[in-house]
C-alpha positions, 0 to 999 in steps of 0.5 A: 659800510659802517658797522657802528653808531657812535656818539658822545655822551655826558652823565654822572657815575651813580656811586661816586657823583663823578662827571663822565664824558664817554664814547658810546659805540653801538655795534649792529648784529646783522652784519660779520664784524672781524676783530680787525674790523672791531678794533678799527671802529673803535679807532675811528670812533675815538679819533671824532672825539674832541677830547678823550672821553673818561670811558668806551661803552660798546654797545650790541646784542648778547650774542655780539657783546660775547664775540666782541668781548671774545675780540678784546680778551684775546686780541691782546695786541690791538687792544694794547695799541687801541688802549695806549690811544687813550692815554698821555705820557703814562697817564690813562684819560680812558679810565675804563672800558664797558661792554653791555648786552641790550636785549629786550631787558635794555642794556645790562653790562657784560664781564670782560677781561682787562677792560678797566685800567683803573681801579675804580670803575664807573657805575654807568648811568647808560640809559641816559647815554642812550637817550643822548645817542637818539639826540645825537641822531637829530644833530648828525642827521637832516632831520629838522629843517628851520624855515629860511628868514621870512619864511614859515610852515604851514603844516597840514594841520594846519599849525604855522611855524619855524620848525619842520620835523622829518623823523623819515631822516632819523638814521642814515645807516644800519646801525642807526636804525638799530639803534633807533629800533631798540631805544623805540622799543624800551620807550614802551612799558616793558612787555607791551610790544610783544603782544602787540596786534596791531601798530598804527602809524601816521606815515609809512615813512617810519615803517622800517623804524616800528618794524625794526623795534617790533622784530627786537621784541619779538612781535608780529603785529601788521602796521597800519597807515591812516596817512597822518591827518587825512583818516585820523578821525576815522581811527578808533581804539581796536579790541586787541591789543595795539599801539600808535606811533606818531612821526612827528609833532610840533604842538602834540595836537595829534596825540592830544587827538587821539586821546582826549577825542578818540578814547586811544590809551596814552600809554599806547601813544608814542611820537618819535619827535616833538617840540617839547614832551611837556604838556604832551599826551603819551610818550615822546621819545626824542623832545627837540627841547632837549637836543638844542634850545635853539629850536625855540629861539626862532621869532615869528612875527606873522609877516613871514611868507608861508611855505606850505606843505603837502606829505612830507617831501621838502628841502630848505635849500633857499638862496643866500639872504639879499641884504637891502641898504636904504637909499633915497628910493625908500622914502615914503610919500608922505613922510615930509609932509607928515614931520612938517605938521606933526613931527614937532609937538604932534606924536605922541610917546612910543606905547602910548595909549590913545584916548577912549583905547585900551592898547597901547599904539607904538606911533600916535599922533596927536589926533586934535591937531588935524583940524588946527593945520592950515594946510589941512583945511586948505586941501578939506576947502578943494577935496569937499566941492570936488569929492563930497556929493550935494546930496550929503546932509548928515556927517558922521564922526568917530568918537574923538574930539579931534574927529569932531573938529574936522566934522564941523569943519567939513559942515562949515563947508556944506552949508556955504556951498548949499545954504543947510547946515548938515546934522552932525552924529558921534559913531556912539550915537549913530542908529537908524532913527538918527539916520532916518531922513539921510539923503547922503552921508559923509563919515570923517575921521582925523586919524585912521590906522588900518580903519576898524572903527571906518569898518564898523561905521560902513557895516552899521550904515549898510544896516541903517540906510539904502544901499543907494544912499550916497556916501563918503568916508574921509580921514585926514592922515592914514597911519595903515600898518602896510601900503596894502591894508590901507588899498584893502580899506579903500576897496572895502569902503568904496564897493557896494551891492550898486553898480557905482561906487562910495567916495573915499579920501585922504589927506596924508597917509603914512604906512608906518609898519607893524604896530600891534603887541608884539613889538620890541618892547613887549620882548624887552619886557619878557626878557626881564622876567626870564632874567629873574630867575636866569641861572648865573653863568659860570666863571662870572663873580656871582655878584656881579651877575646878580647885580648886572641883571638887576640893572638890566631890569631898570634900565627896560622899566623906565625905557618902556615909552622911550628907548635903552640909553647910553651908558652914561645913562644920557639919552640917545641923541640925532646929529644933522643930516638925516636922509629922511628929514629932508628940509622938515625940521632945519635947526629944529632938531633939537625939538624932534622926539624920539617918537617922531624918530622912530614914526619915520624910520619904520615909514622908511622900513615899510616903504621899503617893504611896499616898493615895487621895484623887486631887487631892492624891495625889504620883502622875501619872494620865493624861497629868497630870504631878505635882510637889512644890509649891515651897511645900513647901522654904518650909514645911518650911525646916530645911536637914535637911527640905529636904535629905531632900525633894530626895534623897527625892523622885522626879525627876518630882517636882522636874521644874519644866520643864513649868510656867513658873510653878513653874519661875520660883518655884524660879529666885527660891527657888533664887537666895536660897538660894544668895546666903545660903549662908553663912546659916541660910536657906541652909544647905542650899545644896549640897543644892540645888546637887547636885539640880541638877548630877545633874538630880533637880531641874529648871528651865526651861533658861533659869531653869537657866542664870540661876540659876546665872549669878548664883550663880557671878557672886557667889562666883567668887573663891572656890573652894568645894564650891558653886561646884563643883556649880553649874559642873558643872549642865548639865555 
């Protein structure tokens, strides 16, 4: 049975300013501890040590500090042979030995004979050693579970993120819940917890924890459980004194409950874990942001699978990541017909913002050009007679010239076939009265994403005109975000309050994946503004940081519609014999966009999200997370490919982390690419680097930082936008 807790702790002495490392070993009172056993758990303690700390603080009660005080005064051998550990060839690296007495006080040194080799001790700063021995506890422990790639919580309040917090697996042993039980009860303003009445807990999961902290004040107050969210707005402040302790948090909105809405004294509120302790009501005795910053590091992106939970009972034993390689399987329907109209002088620049719009849209096409495609008007001359009913007599258009084209075109039509030209309405215009002696109404548009603007022309004619007036939508090319929005779309356009349903159809469509706000791009952006005031990095001139930051920053300013070039600062570039061009663009290939590159890999990556075949599907089921195969940047190695992956790609999909094996094959990819930047199989170095400063793409930590080690070792004299990025990953 263990005895004590020990941990490492780092701080500066108060009289010198010195560094200090030391081993902390906190000893419980409840159990007998013979000097043999005392004399051992040093031992034990000292040997977890990486390298010898500057000093020993133990740590217990005033009744345990006097015996153990008692053991190292008068075990005069075994406190020779513990000390000659602590030393190398005559030279003492433990300089000192403390004993400290923690009563209700806190911790308050202990006088102990031969306790200091060295003639000037420490002024020890062991309140913060006491708050890194809480840290440590989070470290050791299987306290926070990080949701599995693909995959994210859905908490009970119904927050949703990466991070779920088990404060009921805090301590493991005696000792630690002693520990904890101290540290939680000098959280509190001194005094307060021994006149206590009453202790309100949000989970009798931490009841021993809030049990052991009020026996240590001496206080006999009863602990009452409102079972976390479901009796919270029941709670109010009682007339005796009391306090509430919360398990744990992520955002704080308990707490902020409690105290902005239910009139709870924040002094009184304390949560045992949360995220961050900034902007946070009451106290928060361990911030997770304190203890690691990767727990803020995780990207979510809204395309994760939900885990929701239900109590507090939950493992995150998923299975290894199935890593997916993209084939001939993975092309999309339409893609080749799509680059054959459009891929050359048909899209527009990545971040482009569409006319009448005020976002900007990461794939566009150019709208106009529809209604000029001979084969567009080849399947409208089939898909009107054949679709469209005789009873149509009025067209409706979204407000863009393009739209306006394929409506003229599609009235062209009409009129050869019944001899009445059809009335032509702009969505701008459309009302009731322009709408008042309809028959049947057909709405077009040239270009649809996930079909808003389609939406609000339906909700409008469903206020505007009979449910039984005939309708059909038709849009010439469909770029949906998902194979699923756009069926989505098709089922909300076709039903209605009649037992028959409104026509829909489609010349060419195209799921092209996410494209709202929260692209590479934008995490590119707020990576430079980190970088502005990014603290620079130790053992690197200074300088040349400086100057390796500045050029990070240009490097995204003029990439914002296109991507990071090469080293030379030449744009990336395509060879013949992509996959997924097929027979579009033969000895065109020189006229292809990056746009028009990025348009048909992220198809692909949707694609492959969409496929239905579930052991090569790019789309998590279960607790199975899925990653792109690292396979993938060998096989599609064009810099302008691989560029277009890593910004195209999810981050779940580039989240290594899991594997080891897959991590460590990126970490061997990662540094050849980054040794050869200057090369044509490096060219895409930037690309990688950014995907790893803003965290799309991750490794396992240790693979991160070797990756990066070697990287700024080999070009740190000379300042660049890739040395730059590589010393803002982790940053």
């Amino acid at each position: 049975m263990k005895n004590s807790y020990s941990f490492m702790a780092s701080g500066t002495c108060r009289s010198s300013g010195a560094a200090i490392d030391a081993r902390c070993i906190f000893f419980d009172d409840r159990s007998s501890v013979t000097d043999l056993e005392f004399f051992d758990e040093l031992q034990t303690a000292l040997k977890l040590s990486e390298t010898l700390p500057d000093c020993v603080v133990v740590l217990s009660s005033p009744a345990m500090s006097r015996r153990l005080c008692g053991y190292w005064s008068t075990s005069t051998d075994q406190r020779n042979n513990f000390m000659a550990r602590g030393a190398r060839e005559g030279v003492h690296y433990v300089k000192s030995y403390y004993f400290f007495a923690w009563d209700v006080h806190g911790p308050r040194l202990e006088t102990s004979e031969h306790a200091q080799p060295s003639p000037t001790p420490f002024d020890l700063p062991v309140d913060a050693f006491c708050e890194q021995g809480l840290r440590q506890l989070i470290k050791d422990n299987p306290v926070v579970q990080v949701a599995p790639a693909g995959h994210v919580f859905k908490h009970p309040s119904g927050t949703i993120n990466k991070v779920f917090i088990q404060a009921r697996e805090l301590p493991v042993s005696e000792p630690e819940l002693c520990f904890l039980g101290r540290s939680l009860s000098r959280a509190f303003s001194p005094g307060l917890l021994s006149d206590v009445q009453t202790v309100f807990v949000d989970t009798m999961s931490i009841y021993p924890f809030v049990r052991e902290a009020l026996d240590f004040a001496g206080a006999t107050a009863r602990i009452h459980s409102f079972h976390s969210y479901g009796a919270l707005s029941e709670l109010s402040p009682p007339s005796e004194p009391y306090v509430v302790v919360i398990s744990a948090s992520t955002t704080g909105g308990m707490a902020r409950k409690l105290c902005e809405s239910q009139g709870f004294d924040g002094k009184r509120v304390l949560t045992l874990i949360d995220i961050s302790a900034a902007e946070r009501k009451g106290t928060v005795l361990i911030p997770l942001d304190k203890v690691d910053d990767i727990y803020g590091a995780h990207l979510a992106d809204g395309t994760e699978t939900e885990i929701e939970l239900v109590g507090e009972h939950f493992s995150s034993k998923a299975k290894p990541p199935r890593a997916v390689t993209l084939g001939q399987p993975h092309t999309p329907k339409d893609l080749i017909r799509v680059l054959k109209e459009f891929g050359i002088g048909g899209t527009q620049a990545i971040n482009h913002v569409p006319a009448g719009r005020s976002a900007t849209k990461l794939v566009c096409i150019d709208a106009d050009r529809v209604a000029t495609r001979q084969k567009f008007h080849d399947w409208l001359e089939a898909e009107i007679p054949w679709s469209v009913s005789i009873a149509t007599d009025h067209i409706v258009f979204t407000n863009d010239v393009g739209s306006e084209s394929v409506a003229a075109l599609a009235a062209n039509i009409i009129e050869r076939a019944k001899g009445a030209r059809p009335r032509i309405i702009g969505y701008r215009d459309l009302d009731a009265a322009s709408l008042s002696a309809a028959q049947g109404v057909l709405v077009v548009t040239a270009v649809a994403g996930d079909g808003g603007l389609l939406r609000e022309i339906s909700r409008d004619l469903r206020e505007f005109v009979s449910p039984a007036l005939p309708r059909h939508f038709l849009v010439g090319v469909g770029l949906p975000q998902t194979g699923e929005a756009w069926d989505r779309l098709r089922q909300f356009l076709e039903r209605n309050t009649t037992h028959r349903r409104y026509g829909f159809s489609s010349w060419l469509v195209l799921p092209i994946g996410p494209d709202g706000s929260d692209s590479a791009w934008r995490d590119l952006v707020e990576l430079t503004s980190r970088a502005e005031v990014a603290a620079l990095p130790a053992g690197l001139d200074a300088a040349t940081a400086e100057e390796a930051l500045t050029a990070l920053s240009r490097a995204v300013d003029v990439a914002y519609n296109d991507f990071l070039p090469r080293s030379d600062r030449a744009a990336l570039g395509l060879s013949d014999g992509f996959l997924f061009f097929g027979d579009a663009f033969t000895d065109q290939l020189a006229q292809v966009t990056p746009a028009t590159t990025y348009l048909a890999v992220s198809s692909v990556l949707q694609a492959a999200r969409d496929l239905k075949i579930a052991s090569n599907q790019l789309r998590p089921t279960g607790y199975e997370s899925v990653v792109l195969a690292p396979e993938n940047f060998l096989r599609f190695n064009d810099n302008l490919l691989q560029a277009c992956i890593l910004r195209a790609a999810h981050p779940s999909e580039l989240d290594y982390s899991a594997s080891p094996h897959l991590s460590t094959l990126m970490k061997e990819f990662l540094i050849k690419i980054f040794a050869r930047h200057a090369h044509p199989y490096g060219a895409a170095a930037l690309e990688f680097a950014a995907a790893l400063a803003t965290g799309r793409l991750k490794l396992k930590k240790a693979d991160a930082q070797e990756v990066v080690s070697v990287a700024v070792e080999n070009m740190q004299r000379q300042p660049s936008a890739l040395l730059g990025l590589l010393l803002m990953v982790g940053g």
